[in-house]
C-alpha distance (Angstrom), angle and dihedral (degrees) to the residues before:
residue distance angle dihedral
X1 . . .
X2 3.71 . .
X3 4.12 117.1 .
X4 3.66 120.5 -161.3
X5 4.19 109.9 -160.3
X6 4.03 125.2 -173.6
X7 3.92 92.7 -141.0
X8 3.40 92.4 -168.1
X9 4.39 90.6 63.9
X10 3.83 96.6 34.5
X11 4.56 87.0 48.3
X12 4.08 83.2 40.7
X13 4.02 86.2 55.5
X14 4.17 96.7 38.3
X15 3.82 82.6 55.0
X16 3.85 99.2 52.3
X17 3.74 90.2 37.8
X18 4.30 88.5 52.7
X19 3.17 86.9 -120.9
X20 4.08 114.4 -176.2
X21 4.41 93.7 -133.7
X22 4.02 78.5 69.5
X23 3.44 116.6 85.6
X24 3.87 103.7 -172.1
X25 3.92 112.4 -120.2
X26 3.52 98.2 13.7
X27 3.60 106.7 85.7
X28 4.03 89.1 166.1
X29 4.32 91.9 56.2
X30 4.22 85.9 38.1
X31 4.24 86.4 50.7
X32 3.64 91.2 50.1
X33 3.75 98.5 48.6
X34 3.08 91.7 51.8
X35 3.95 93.1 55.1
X36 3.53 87.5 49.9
X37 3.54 96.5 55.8
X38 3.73 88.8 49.0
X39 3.76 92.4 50.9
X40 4.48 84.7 48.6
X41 4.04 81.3 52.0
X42 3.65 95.0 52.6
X43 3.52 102.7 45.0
X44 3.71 88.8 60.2
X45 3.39 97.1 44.8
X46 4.08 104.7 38.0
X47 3.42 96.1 -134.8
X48 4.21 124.9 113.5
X49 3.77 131.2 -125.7
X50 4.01 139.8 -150.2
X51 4.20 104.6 -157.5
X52 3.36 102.1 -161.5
X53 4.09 122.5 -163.9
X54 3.54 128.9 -168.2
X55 3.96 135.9 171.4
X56 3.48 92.9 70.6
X57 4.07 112.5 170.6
X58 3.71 129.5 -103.2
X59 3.94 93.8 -94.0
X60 3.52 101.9 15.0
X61 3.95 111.9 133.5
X62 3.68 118.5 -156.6
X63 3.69 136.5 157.1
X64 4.04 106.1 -85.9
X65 3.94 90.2 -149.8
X66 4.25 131.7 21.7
X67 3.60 131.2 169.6
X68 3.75 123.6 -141.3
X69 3.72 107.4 174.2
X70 3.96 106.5 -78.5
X71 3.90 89.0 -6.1
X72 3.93 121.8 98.8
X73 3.82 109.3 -161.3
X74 3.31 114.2 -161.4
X75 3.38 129.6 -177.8
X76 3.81 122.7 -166.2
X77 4.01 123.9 -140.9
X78 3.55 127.9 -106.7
X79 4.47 102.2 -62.7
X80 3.81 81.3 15.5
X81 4.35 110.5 149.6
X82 3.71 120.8 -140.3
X83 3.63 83.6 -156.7
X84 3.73 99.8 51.8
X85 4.68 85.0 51.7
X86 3.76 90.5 46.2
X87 3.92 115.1 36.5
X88 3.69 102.5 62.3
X89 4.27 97.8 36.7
X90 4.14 89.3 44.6
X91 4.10 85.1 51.8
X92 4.13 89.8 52.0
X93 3.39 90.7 37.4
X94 4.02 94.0 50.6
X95 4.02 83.4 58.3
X96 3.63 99.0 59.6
X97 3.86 101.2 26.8
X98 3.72 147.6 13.7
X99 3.67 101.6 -79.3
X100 4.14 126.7 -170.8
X101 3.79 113.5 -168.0
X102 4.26 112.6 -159.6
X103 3.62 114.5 -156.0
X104 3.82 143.3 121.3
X105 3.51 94.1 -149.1
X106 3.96 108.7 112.4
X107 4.09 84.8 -159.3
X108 3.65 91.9 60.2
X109 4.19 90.4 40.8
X110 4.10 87.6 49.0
X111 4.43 92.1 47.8
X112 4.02 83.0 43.7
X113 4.47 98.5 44.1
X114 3.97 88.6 80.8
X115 4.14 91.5 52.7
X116 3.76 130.5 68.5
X117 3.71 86.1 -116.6
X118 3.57 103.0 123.9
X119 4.35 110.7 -140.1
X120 4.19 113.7 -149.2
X121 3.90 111.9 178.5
X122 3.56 117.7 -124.0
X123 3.52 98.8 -94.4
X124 3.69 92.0 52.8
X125 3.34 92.0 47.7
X126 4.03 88.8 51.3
X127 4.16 96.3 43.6
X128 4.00 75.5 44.4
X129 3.69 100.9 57.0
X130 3.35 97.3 38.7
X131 3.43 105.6 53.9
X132 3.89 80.6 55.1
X133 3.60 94.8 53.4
X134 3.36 124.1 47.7
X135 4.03 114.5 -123.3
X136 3.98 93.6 -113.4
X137 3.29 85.5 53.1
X138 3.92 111.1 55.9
X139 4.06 97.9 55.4
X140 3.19 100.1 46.3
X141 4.33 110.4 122.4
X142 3.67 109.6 -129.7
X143 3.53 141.6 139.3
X144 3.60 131.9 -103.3
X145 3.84 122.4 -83.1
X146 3.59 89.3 -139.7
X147 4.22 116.6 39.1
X148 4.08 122.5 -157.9
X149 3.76 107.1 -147.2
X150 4.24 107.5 -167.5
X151 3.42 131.6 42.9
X152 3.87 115.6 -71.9
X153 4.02 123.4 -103.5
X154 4.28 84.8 -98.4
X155 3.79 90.2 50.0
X156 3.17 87.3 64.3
X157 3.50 107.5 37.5
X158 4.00 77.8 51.0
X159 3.46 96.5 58.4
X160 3.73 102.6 28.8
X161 3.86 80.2 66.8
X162 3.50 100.1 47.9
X163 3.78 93.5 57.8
X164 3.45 96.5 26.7
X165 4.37 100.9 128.2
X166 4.05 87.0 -140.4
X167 3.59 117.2 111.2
């Protein structure tokens, strides 16, 4: 199964709900627990995951692209749309493989209603995961099963680009 999540929806409703992942005024800490409690949710269940976040700030530098096991985390530029990285992948992905979208954004669900995606909101996807996983088991720190060594394929488009002595 492959799971598509907009981070930045399923963090906004973690926060509202008080949930513990959020750590108040440290989005960066709050962004990575919640990757981490992805990765805990894909171990268990086999399956891989692209965490996508968007709103980034004017200024803000992050890594475009990290690896965490079976979790993807990307995280989108400046003006960069969650719904513009998920829609079209989830759609290809839906052909080949069970494919779960998690988002609260009814654009997303409409560009995703035609697919075999299948769209849970984020608190379905949190009552979801957590009745899977028992609650000792999801914040525990660890490392990933499986470790990437390198830079990834976008790295190095990313880089490639920013040195690159063409105009």
């Amino acid at each position: 199964m492959m799971i598509y999540v907009d981070g930045t929806d399923l963090l906004g409703y973690l926060t509202e709900a008080g949930d513990t992942l959020v750590i108040r005024g440290h989005r960066d800490r709050s962004r990575q627990n919640l990757g981490r409690w992805l990765v805990r949710y894909c171990e268990r269940q086999g399956c891989r995951a692209v965490l996508v976040f968007d709103g980034t700030e004017l200024g803000e530098v992050l890594s475009p692209v990290e690896r965490h096991g079976p979790v993807k985390v990307v995280s989108l530029p400046y003006g960069g749309d969650a719904r513009a990285e998920i829609a079209g992948p989830a759609n290809r992905s839906a052909e080949q493989d069970r494919t779960l979208v998690v988002t609260d954004d009814v654009r997303l669900a409409r560009d995703l209603e035609h697919g075999k995606a299948r769209v849970l909101t984020s608190e379905r996807f949190v009552r979801r995961v957590r009745r899977e996983v028992r609650a000792g088991d999801e914040s525990l720190p660890g490392e990933p099963d499986e470790k990437f060594t390198g830079l990834s394929d976008e790295e190095v488009d990313l880089w490639l680009g920013d040195f690159s002595d063409e105009p």
